[in-house]
C-alpha positions in Angstrom: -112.8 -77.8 188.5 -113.1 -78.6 184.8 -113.8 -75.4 183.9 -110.5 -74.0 185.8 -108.4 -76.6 184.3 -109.6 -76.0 180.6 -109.7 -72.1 181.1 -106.2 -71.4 180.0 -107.2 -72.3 176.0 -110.6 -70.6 176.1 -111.0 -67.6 173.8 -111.7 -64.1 175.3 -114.8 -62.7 174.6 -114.5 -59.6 172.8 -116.6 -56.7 170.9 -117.1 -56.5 167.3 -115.4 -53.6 166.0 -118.8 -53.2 163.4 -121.4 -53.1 166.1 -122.1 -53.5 169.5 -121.9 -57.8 169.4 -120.3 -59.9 172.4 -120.8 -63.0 173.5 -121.8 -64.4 177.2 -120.4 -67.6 178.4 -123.3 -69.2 180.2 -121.7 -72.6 181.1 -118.6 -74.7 180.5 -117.7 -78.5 181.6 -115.6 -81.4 180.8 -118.5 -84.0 178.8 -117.7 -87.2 178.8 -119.2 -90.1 176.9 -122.3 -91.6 177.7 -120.8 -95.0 178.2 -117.2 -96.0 179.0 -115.1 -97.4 176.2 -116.4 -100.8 175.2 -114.2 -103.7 176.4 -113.7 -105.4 172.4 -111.7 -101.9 171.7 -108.3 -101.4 173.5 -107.7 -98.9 176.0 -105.1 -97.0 174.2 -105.3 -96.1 170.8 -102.1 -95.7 168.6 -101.9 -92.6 166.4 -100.5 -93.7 162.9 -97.4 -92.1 161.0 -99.6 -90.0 159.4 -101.3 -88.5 162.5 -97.5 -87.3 163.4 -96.8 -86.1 160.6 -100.0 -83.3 161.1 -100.1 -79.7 162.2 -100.3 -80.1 166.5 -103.1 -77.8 165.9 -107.0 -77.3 166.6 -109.2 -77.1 163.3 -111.8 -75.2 163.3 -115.5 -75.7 161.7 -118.0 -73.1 162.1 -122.0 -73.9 161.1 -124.5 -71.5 161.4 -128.3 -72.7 161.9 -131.4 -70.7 161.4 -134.3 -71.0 163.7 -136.8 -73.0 161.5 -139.6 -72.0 163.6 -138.9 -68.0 163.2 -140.3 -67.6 167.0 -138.4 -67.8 170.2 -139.7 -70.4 172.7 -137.3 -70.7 175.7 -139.1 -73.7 177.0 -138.0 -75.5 173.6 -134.5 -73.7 172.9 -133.9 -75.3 176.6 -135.1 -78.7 175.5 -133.0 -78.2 171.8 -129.4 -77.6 174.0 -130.1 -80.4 176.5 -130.4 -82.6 173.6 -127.5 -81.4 171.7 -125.7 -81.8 175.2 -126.9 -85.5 175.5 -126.1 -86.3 171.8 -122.6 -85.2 171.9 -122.0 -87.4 175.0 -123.4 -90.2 173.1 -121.3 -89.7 170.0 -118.1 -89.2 172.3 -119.0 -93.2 173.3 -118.8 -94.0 169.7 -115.6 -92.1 168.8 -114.1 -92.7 171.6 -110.3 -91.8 171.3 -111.5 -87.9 170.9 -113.3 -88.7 174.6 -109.1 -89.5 175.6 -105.6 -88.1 176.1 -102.6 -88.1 174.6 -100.1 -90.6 177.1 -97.3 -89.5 174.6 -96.6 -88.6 171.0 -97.8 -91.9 169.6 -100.7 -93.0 172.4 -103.7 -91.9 173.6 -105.1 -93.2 176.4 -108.7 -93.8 176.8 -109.4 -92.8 179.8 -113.4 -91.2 179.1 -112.2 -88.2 180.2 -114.4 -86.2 177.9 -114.5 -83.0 175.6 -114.7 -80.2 176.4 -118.7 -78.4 176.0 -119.7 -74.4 175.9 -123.1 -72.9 176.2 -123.2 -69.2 175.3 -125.5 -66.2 173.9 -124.6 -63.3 171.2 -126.6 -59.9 171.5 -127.7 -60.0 168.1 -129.6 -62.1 166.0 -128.8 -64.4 163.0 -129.4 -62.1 160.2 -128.0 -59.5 161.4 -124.8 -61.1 161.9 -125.0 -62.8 158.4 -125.8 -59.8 156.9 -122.1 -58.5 156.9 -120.2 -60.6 158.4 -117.7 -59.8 160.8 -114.9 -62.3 160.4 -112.6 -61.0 163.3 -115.6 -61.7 165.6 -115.6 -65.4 164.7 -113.4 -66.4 167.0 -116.0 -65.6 169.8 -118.0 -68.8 168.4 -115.1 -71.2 168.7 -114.5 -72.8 172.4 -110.7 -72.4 172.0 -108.0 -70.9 169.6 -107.4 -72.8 166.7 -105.1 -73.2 164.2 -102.0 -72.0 166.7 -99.3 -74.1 168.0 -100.6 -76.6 170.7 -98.3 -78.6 173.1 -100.3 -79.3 176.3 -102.6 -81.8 177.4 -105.7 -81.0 176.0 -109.1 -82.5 174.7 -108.9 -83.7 171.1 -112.4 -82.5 170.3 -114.1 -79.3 171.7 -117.3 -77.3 170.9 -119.3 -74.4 171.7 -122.6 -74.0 171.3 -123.9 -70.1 170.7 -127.3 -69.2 170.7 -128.5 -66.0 168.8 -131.7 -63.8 170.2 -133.8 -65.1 167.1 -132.8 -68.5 168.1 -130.3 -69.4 165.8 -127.4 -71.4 166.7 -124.0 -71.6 166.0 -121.8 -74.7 166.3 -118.3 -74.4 166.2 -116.3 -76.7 166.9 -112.3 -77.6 166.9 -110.8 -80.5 166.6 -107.2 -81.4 167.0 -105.1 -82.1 164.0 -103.2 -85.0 166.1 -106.1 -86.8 166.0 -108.3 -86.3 162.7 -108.0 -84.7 159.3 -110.7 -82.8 158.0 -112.9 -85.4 156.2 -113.0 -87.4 159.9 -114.0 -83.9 161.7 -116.6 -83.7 159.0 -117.7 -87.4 159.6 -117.9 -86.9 162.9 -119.9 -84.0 163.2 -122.0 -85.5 160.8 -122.0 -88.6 163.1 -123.0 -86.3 166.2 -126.0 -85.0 164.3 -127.2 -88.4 163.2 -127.1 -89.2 166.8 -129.2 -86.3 167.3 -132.0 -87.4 164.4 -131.8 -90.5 166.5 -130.4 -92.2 163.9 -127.9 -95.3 163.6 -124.5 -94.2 163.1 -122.0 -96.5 161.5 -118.7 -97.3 163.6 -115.3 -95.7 162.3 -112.7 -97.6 161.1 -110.5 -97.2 164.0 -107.1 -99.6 163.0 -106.7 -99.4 159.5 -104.4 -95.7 159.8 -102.3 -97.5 162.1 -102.3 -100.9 160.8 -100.8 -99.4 157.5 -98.8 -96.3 158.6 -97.5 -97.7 161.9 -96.1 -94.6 163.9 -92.4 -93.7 164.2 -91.7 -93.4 167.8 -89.6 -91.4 168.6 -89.8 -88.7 166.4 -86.3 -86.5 166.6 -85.8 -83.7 168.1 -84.7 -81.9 165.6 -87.5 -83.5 163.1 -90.1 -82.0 165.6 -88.4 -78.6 165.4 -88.2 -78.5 161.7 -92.1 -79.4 161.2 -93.6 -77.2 163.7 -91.3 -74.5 161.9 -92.8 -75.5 159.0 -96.7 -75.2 159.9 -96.1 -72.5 162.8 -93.9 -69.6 162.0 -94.8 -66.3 163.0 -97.3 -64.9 165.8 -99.7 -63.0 163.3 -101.8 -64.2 161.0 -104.0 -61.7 159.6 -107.9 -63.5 158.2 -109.6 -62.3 154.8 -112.4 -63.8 153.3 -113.5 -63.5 149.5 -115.5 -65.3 147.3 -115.2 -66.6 144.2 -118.6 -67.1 142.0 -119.1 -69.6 139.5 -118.8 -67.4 136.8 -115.0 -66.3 138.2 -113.7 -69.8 138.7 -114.8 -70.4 134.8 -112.8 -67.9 133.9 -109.7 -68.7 135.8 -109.9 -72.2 134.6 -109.7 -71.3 131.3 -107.2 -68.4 131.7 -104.8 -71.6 133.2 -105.3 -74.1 130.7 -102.9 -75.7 128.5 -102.4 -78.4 126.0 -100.8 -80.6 128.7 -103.6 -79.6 131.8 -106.3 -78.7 129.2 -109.1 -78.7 132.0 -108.1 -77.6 135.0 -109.9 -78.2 138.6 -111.2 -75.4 140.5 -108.8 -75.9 143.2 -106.0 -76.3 140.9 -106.6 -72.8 139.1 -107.4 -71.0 142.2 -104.4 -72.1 143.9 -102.1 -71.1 140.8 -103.9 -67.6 140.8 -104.1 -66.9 144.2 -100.4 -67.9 144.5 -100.1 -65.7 141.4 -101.2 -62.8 142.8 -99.6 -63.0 146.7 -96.6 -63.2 145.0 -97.0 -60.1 143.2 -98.1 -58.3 146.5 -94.8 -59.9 148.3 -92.6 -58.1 146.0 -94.6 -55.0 145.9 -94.3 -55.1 149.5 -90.7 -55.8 149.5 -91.7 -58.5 152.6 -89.4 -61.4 151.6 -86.4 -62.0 149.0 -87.2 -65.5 147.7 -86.3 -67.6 144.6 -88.4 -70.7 144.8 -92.3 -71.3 145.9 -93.4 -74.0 147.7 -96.9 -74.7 147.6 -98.6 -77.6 149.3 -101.8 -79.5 150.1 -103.2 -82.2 151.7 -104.6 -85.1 149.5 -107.0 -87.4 151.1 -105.8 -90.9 150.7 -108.6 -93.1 151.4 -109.9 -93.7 147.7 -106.3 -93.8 146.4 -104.8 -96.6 148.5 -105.4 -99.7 146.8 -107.4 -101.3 148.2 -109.6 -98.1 148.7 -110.0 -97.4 152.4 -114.0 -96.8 153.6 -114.6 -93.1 153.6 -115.2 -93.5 157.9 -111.8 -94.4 158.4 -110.8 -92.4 161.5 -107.5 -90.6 161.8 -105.4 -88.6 159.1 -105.6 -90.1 155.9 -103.7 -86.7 154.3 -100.0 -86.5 152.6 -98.9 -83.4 151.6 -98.2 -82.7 147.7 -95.4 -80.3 147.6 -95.6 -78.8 144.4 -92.0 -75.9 143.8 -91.9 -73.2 141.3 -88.3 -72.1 140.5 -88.5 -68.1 139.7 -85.4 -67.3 137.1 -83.4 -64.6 138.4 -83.4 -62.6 135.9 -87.5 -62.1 136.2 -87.1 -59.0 138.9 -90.9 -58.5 139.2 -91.3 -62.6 139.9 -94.0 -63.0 137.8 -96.0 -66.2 137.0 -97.3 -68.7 134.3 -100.4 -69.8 135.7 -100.7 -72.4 133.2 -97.1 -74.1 134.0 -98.2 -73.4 137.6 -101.2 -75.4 137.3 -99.3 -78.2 135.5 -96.7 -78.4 138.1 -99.3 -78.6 140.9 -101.3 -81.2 138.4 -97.9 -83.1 138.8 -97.8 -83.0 142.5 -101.4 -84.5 143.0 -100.5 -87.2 140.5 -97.5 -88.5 142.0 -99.7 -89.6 144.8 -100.7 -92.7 143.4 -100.7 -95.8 144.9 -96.8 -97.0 144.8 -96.0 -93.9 146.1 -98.3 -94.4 149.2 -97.1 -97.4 149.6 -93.7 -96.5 150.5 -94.6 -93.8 152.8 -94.0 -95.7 155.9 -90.4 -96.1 154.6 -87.8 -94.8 156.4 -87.0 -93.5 152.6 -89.8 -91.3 153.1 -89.3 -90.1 155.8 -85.8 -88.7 155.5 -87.2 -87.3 151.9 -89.5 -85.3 154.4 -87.3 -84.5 156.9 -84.7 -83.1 154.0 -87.2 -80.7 152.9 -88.7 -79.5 156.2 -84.5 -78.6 157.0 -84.2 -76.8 153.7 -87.5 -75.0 154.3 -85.8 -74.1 158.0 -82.8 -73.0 156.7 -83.2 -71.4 153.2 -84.8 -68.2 153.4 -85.0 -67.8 149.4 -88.5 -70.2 149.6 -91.9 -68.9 150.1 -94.3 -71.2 151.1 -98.6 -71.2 150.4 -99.8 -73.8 152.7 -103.2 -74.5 150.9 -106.0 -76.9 152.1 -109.4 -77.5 150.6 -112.9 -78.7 152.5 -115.1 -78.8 150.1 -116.9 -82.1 149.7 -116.7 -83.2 153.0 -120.7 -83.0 153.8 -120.1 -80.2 156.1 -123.2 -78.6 154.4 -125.2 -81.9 155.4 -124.7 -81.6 159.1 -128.4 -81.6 160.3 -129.2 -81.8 163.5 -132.6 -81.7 163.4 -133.5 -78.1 162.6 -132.1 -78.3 158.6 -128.8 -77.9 157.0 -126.4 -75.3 158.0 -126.8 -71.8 156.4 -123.2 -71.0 156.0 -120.3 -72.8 157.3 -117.2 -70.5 158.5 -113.2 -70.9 159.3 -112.2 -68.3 161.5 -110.5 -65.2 162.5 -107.2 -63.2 163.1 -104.7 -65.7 164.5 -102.7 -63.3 166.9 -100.8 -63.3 169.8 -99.5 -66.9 169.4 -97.6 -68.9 167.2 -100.2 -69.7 163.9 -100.1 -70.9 160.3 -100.5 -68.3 157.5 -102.8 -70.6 154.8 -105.4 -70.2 152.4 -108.5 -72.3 153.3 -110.9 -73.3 150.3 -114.7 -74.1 151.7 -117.8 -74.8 149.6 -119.5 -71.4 148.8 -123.6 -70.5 149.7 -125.3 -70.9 146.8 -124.0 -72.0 143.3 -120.8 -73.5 142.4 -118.3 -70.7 144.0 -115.6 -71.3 146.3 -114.9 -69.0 149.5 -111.1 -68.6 150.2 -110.3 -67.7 154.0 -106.9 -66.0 153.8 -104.6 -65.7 156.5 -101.1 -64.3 155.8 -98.8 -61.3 156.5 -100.8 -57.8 157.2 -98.5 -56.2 154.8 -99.4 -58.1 151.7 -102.9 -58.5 152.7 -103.3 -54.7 152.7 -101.7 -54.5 148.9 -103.8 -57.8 147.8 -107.4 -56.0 149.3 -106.7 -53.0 146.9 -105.4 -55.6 143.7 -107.6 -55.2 140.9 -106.8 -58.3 139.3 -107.1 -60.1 141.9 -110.5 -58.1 143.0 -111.9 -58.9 139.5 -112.4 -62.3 140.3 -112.9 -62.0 144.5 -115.6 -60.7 146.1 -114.3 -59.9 149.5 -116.6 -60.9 152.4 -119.9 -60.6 150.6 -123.4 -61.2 153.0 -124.9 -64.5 153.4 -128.4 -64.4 152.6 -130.8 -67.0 154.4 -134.8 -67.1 153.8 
């Protein structure tokens, strides 16, 4: 019955176009946690204003895991899955609003109805697969699609587990944006694994978010319109992924300096360059007419609230920095200073300080919001780069027993239903690099693969070497 009911958001399996791979469902069920919800905690659990003002969306988290013992022993790869099974169950009792439903737009209700859980197999092994990575084929390791527009009733959390015939694993994993911002998927993923070292694992901070940001209920229609305009606009979203050494993002961070943002971060001078460049390939492309870019990213709040919040607070602790870029007219080819670029996004970061946060429960700040979500809906002349960044989150600590994992991975092609073009920023292999996962119009994607400014600081979609 569970499997019937959660069916409709399941990916289909399908062949990569690079060599013979698919994936095999083997099982698929409803978990739920290993004990009901403890009486101390309440049975419904209030989303704060922040949690509504995120992306109704599943994010996705991909970790490859070697097989440590280079041999296949199915007696033990048996034992290894019941245990990751039994863990996640576990961790479900400890985060217990992801084990729940959303009642309506402000309330879920925690009811232990469970995650969703996937067993699978690939036809290939590890290596292979890591050798040249096919990021289309991706999707097959994730137990639903993610980053698209969701409205139904779904599980907040959901994972799949893929085993590889050398006995790696995968485990991806989405979770919904409702519910948790990336540093709280990271925690809890790291929480699961803890659970599975049999280790303590400390309870979230599960009132704070609200107890700060109290939700705004109800959200207008016309407010709910505008932001899932915003974050969902089209129905093709086209994935790259390069790379970006340490030896590149150097370079870039120097080429955007200035005397007023003398040191630049790496996120800040990849985000100028890479909005630099798509910009370029939009015009050559002829795609859009605009005037104005609007970039944005999320900026964790937890150490800038005053007091600090602990780093396990659960929920979204994000507010987007909108940082704009007026184009004058008269530059026909729309080009770019990447160092006032840079200082305008330094500018955008900085002004979330504090005061600032302090106000956002306003109702000041949210008609702000709500102003420039309708000018985004209605002015055509902006181009928006929705950037986000998940580096230093400790998704390369997630051990669950067997070592770290050897690469962690976004996604593939969003296609077929309504999805976010963005530009994804996850800690790179080896080194001090960055890997950008791309996802954006198939028409400038094709001019920005064949860029050679851009190409002489990416590498696209280079192998992932593991001992």
């Amino acid at each position: 019955m569970a499997g019937q009911m959660h069916r409709q958001f399941l990916l289909t399996e399908a062949p990569s176009k690079s060599c013979k791979m698919n994936v095999q469902i083997l099982s698929e069920e409803i978990i739920r946690p290993s004990s009901p919800t403890p009486h101390h905690h309440p049975n419904t659990y209030k989303v704060s204003l922040l949690d509504q003002f995120s992306p109704s969306s599943y994010m996705p988290f991909i970790l490859f895991y070697k097989n440590k013992n280079n041999s296949l022993d199915h007696q033990d790869s048996a034992q290894t899955l019941s245990h990751l099974k039994e863990s996640f169950s576990k961790t479900l009792a400890i985060y217990y609003p992801l084990a729940g439903r959303f009642r309506d737009a402000a309330t879920i209700e925690c009811n232990d109805e469970g995650g969703l859980y996937v067993e699978a197999q690939v036809n290939c092994t590890l290596p292979e697969f890591l050798k040249q990575p096919d990021v289309q084929f991706l999707n097959n390791f994730l137990p639903c699609k993610a980053n698209g527009l969701e409205k139904d009733r779904i599980p907040p959390v959901a994972v799949k587990i893929t085993q590889f015939q050398c006995g790696g694993l995968v485990v991806g994993a989405c979770l919904f944006h409702k519910v948790v911002d990336a540093a709280a998927s990271a925690a809890f993923l790291n929480s699961w694994a803890r659970v599975a070292r049999g280790e303590k694992v400390v309870e979230p901070d599960f009132s704070s978010a609200s107890a700060l940001f109290p939700p705004k209920d109800p959200l207008s229609d016309d407010f709910v319109r505008y932001f899932d305009n915003f974050f969902f606009q089209g129905k093709k979203s086209f994935m790259r992924r390069y790379v970006f050494d340490a030896t590149a993002l150097t370079t870039l961070r120097a080429n955007a300096a200035s005397e007023k943002v003398p040191n630049p971060s790496r996120v800040e001078a990849l985000s100028a360059f890479v909005a630099e460049r798509l910009t370029w390939a939009s015009t050559s492309a002829k795609s859009e007419n605009f005037s104005t870019l609007m970039i944005t990213h999320p900026v964790n709040l937890r150490q800038r609230i005053e007091p600090p919040l602990p780093d396990n607070t659960f929920g979204n602790i994000i507010w987007l920095a909108f940082a704009f870029y007026e184009i004058d007219p008269s530059n026909t080819e729309k080009k770019i200073d990447l160092a006032d670029l840079v200082k305008i996004l330094r500018e955008a970061f900085a002004g979330l300080n504090k005061d600032s946060i302090a106000e956002l429960d306003a109702d000041e700040a949210f008609n702000a919001l709500n102003e420039v979500l309708e000018s985004v809906y209605t002015n055509e002349n902006i181009k928006i780069f929705r950037f986000t960044s998940a580096n230093n989150m400790g998704l390369y600590d997630v051990d669950f027993g067997w070592g770290t994992p050897s690469w962690v991975a976004h996604m593939g092609d969003m296609v077929g239903y309504r999805s976010k073009q963005q530009f994804v920023f996850l800690e790179a292999t080896t080194g001090k690099g960055l890997e950008l996962w791309l996802a954006s119009d198939e028409a400038e994607l094709s001019i920005l693969e064949k860029d050679p400014e851009f190409l002489e600081y990416a590498t696209p979609n280079p192998s992932i070497c593991i001992e």
